[in-house]
C-alpha positions in Angstrom: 13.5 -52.0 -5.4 13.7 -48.6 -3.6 10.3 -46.1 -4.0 12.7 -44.0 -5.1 13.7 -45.7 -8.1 10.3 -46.6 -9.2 9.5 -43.3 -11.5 5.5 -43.1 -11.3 4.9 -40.4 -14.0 7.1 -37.7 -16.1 8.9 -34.6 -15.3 8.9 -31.7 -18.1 11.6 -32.0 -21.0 12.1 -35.4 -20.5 13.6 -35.6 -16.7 12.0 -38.7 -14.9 10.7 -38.4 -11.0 13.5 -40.4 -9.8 15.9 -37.7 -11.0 14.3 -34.7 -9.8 14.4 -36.8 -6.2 17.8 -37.6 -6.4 18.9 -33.9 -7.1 16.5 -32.7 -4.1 17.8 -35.7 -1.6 21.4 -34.8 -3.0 21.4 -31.2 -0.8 19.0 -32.0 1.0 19.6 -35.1 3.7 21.3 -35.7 7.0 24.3 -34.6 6.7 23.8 -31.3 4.8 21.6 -30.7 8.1 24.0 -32.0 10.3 27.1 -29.5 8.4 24.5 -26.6 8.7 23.7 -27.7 12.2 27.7 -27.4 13.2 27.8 -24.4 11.1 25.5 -22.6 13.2 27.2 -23.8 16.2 30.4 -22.9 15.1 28.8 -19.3 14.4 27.1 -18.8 17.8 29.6 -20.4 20.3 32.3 -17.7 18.5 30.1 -14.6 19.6 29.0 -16.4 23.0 32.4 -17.1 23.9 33.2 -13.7 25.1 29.7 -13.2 27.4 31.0 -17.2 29.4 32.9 -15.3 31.7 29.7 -12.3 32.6 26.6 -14.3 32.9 26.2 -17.2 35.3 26.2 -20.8 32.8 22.5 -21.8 32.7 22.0 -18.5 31.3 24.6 -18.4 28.9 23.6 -22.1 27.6 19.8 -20.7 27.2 21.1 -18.0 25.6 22.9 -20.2 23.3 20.1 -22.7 22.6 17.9 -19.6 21.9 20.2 -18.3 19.4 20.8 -22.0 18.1 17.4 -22.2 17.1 17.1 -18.8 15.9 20.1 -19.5 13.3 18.7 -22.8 12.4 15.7 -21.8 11.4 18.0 -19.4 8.5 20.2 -22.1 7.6 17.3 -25.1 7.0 15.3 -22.6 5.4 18.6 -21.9 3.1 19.2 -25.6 3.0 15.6 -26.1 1.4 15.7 -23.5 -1.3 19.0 -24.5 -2.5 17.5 -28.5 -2.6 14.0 -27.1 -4.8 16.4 -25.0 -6.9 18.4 -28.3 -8.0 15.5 -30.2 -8.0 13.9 -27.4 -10.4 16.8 -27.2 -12.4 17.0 -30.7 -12.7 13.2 -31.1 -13.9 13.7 -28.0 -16.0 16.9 -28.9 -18.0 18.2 -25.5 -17.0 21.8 -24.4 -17.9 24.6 -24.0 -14.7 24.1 -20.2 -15.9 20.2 -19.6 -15.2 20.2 -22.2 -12.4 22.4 -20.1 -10.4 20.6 -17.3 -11.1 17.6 -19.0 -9.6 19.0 -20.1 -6.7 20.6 -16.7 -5.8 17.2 -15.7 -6.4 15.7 -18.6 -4.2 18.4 -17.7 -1.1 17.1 -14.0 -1.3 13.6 -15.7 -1.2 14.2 -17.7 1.8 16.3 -15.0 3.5 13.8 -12.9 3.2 11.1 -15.4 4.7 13.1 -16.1 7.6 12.9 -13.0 9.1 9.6 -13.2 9.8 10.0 -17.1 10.9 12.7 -16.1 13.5 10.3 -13.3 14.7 6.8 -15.7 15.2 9.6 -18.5 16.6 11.1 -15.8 19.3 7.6 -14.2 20.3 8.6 -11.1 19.2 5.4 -9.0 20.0 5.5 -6.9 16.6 2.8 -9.1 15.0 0.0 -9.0 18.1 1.0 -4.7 17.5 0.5 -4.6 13.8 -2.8 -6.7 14.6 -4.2 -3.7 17.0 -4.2 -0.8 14.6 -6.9 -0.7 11.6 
C-alpha cells in the first residue's frame, strides 16, 4: 500500500489527506514541470533567436541558460500556487467559482514573489543598496 493512500488524520469538511495529496500531486509532478520547463524554452529561444547571428555562441547559450533560469523560477513558482490552490480547494470543499478566484489570487501572489526571487537569483545589487541607507 502506497503512503499516499494511507490517510493518517482528517482534512476540514470531511476531505481525507489522501485527497488533498492527490489534488496537490495532480498539478504538481513531473510533467507539469517538464511542460513548464519547455514552455519557458519555447519562450526564450523565440526572443534569443534573433541575437544567434550578433553575439559569438558561448555567449548567446549563457545568455540563454541565464534567462532559462530566470523564467523558471516564474513558472515553478506559478506551478506551486496553482498545486496549493487545488489542494486548498480540495480540503476546503470550495465551489469552481471561489476556487478560481483564489487561484487568480494565488498567481498574483506568486507573481508578485517572483520578482524579488529572480532579483536575489540574478545578483541584482538593489538589495546590498537598500541595505546601506538608514
Amino acid at each position: 500500500m502506497s503512503p499516499l493512500a494511507v490517510p493518517t488524520q482528517s482534512a476540514p469538511h470531511g476531505a481525507s489527506l489522501t485527497v488533498v495529496r492527490t489534488a496537490f500531486t495532480r498539478v504538481m509532478n513531473l510533467k507539469s514541470i517538464a511542460i513548464v520547463f519547455y514552455f519557458c524554452l519555447l519562450l526564450i529561444l523565440g526572443r534569443f533567436v534573433t541575437a544567434l547571428h550578433y553575439e559569438p555562441l558561448d555567449q548567446w547559450a549563457f545568455d540563454l541558460v541565464r534567462a532559462m533560469r530566470q523564467t523558471m523560477i516564474s513558472g515553478v513558482l506559478l506551478l506551486l500556487a496553482i498545486a496549493l490552490t487545488e489542494a486548498f480547494a480540495a480540503a476546503k470543499g470550495l465551489s469552481p467559482r471561489r476556487a478560481l478566484a483564489l487561484g487568480v489570487f494565488t498567481c498574483a501572489i506568486a507573481a508578485a514573489v517572483s520578482v524579488p526571487a529572480r532579483l536575489v537569483v540574478a545578483g541584482f545589487p538593489i538589495f546590498q543598496r537598500l541595505g546601506e541607507y538608514p
